[in-house]
C-alpha positions as CSV (number, residue, x, y, z in Angstrom):
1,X,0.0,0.0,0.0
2,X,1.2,3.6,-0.9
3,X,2.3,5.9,2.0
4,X,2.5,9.3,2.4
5,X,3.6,11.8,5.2
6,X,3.9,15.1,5.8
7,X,4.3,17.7,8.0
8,X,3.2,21.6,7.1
9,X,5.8,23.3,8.7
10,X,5.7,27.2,8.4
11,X,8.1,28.6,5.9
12,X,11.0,30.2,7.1
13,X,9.7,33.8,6.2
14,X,6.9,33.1,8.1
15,X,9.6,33.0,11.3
16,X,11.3,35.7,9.7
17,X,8.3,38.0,9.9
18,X,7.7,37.3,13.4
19,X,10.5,39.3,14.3
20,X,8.8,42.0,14.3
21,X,6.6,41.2,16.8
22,X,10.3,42.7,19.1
23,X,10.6,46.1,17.5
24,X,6.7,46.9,17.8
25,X,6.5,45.9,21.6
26,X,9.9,48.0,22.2
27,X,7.9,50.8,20.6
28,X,4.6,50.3,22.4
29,X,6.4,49.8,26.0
30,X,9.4,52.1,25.6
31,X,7.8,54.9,26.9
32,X,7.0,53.3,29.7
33,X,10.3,50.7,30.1
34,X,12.7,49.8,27.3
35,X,14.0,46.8,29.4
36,X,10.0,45.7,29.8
37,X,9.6,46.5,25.8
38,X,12.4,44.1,24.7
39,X,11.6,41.2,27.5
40,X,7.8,41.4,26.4
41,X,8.7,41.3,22.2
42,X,11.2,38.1,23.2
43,X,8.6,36.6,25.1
44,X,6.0,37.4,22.5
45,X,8.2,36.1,20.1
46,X,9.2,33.0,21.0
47,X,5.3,32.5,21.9
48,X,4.5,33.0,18.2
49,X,7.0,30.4,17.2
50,X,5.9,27.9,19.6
51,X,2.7,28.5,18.5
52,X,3.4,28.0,14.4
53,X,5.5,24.9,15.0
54,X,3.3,22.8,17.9
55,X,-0.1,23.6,15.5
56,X,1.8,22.5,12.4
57,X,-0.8,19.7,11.0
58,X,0.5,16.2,9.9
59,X,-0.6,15.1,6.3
60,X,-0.6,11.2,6.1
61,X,-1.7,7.9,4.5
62,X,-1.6,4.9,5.6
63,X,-2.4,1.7,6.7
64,X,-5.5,2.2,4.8
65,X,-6.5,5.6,6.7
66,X,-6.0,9.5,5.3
67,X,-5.5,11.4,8.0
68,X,-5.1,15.6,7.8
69,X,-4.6,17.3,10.8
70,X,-6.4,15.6,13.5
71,X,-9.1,14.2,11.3
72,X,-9.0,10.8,10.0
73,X,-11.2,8.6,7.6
74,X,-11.0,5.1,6.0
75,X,-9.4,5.5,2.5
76,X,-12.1,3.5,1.2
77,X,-14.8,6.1,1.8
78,X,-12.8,8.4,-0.5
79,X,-13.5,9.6,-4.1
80,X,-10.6,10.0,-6.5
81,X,-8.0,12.5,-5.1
82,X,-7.3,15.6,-7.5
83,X,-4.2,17.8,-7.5
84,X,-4.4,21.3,-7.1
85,X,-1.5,23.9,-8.4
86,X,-1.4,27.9,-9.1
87,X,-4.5,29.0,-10.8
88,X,-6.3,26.0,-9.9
89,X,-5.6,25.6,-6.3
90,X,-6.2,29.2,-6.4
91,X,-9.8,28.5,-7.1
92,X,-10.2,25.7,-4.9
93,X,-9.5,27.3,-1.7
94,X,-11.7,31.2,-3.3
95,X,-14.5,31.3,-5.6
96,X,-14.7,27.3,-6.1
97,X,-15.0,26.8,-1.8
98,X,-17.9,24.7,-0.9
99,X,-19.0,26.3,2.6
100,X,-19.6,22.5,4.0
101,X,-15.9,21.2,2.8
102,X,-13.3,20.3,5.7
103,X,-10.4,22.1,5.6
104,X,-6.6,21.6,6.2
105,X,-5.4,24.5,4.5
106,X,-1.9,26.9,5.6
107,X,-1.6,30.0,3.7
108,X,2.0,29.3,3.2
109,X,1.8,26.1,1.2
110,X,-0.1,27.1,-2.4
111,X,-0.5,23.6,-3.8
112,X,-4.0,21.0,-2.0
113,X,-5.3,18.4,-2.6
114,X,-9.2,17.9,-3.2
115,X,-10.5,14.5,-1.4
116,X,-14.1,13.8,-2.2
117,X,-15.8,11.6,0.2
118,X,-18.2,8.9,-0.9
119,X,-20.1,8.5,2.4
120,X,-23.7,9.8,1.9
121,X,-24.4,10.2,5.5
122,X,-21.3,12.2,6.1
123,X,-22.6,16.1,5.5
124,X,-19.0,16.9,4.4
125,X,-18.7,17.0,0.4
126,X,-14.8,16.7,0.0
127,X,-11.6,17.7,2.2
128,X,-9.5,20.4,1.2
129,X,-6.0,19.7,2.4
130,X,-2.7,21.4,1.7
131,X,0.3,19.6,0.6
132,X,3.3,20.9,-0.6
133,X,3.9,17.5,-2.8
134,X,-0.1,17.6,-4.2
135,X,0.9,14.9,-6.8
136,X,2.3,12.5,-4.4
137,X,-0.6,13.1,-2.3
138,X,-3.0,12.0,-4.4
139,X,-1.5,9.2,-6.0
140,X,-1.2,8.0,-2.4
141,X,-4.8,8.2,-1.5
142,X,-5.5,6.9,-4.9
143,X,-3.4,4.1,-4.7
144,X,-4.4,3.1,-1.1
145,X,-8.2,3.0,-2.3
146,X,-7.4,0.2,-5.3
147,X,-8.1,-3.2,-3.8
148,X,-4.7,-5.7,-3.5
149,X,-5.7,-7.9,-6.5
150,X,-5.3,-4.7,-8.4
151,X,-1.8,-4.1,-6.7
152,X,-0.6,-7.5,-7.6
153,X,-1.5,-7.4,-11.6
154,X,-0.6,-4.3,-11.7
């Protein structure tokens, strides 16, 4: 069986960016205490870092189960996974949105991966989940649905 794992770390400008979170407490508490300005940006800092790597969701496959995040289904109530890039992942996660779909989505990683789900009890239509390997992704989930007969000929 195909596996698949992944883990959507923040990009390294993300960490970057967060910097700034120093300079604007300095500037917001120097008036009052420069020492308390640059403790509270560090702390606030390193908080914001914490924070973006502990919440980092894990994309995986296997054993016959997707998981996203901390949500997890049987691969064989999936549709066939679709590969989103640029314009078309673009629309997937705007204008092309269904309002009922589950997402897994980070900001910083363009490319998902469209899962539909076959269950016709399940309110949820597809899952929307970011990956920065969409291909590999969904041949994964793909390849985990076939049944091993179709794995052996194959």
């Amino acid at each position: 069986m195909p596996e698949y794992h992944e883990r959507l770390w923040p990009t390294p400008w993300i960490y970057i960016a967060s910097l700034l979170l120093i300079p604007a407490s300095i500037l917001v508490l120097a008036p009052v205490s420069l020492p308390a300005g640059i403790a509270t940006g560090v702390i606030l800092y390193l908080a914001a870092v914490g924070a973006l790597t502990l919440t980092a969701p894990t994309i995986e496959v296997r054993a016959g189960r997707f998981r996203a995040g901390r949500a997890e289904i049987a691969v064989e109530q999936l549709g066939e996974a679709v590969a989103a890039d640029e314009t078309a992942a673009r629309i997937e996660r705007g204008t092309g949105l269904d309002a009922r779909a589950f997402l897994v989505i980070r900001g910083w990683v363009r490319p998902v991966v469209r899962v539909p789900i076959l269950d016709p009890a399940d309110p949820t239509p597809y899952w929307l989940v970011s990956s920065r390997r969409p291909k590999e992704l969904a041949a994964a989930i793909n390849g985990s649905r076939r049944p091993e007969s179709e794995e052996r000929s194959a």
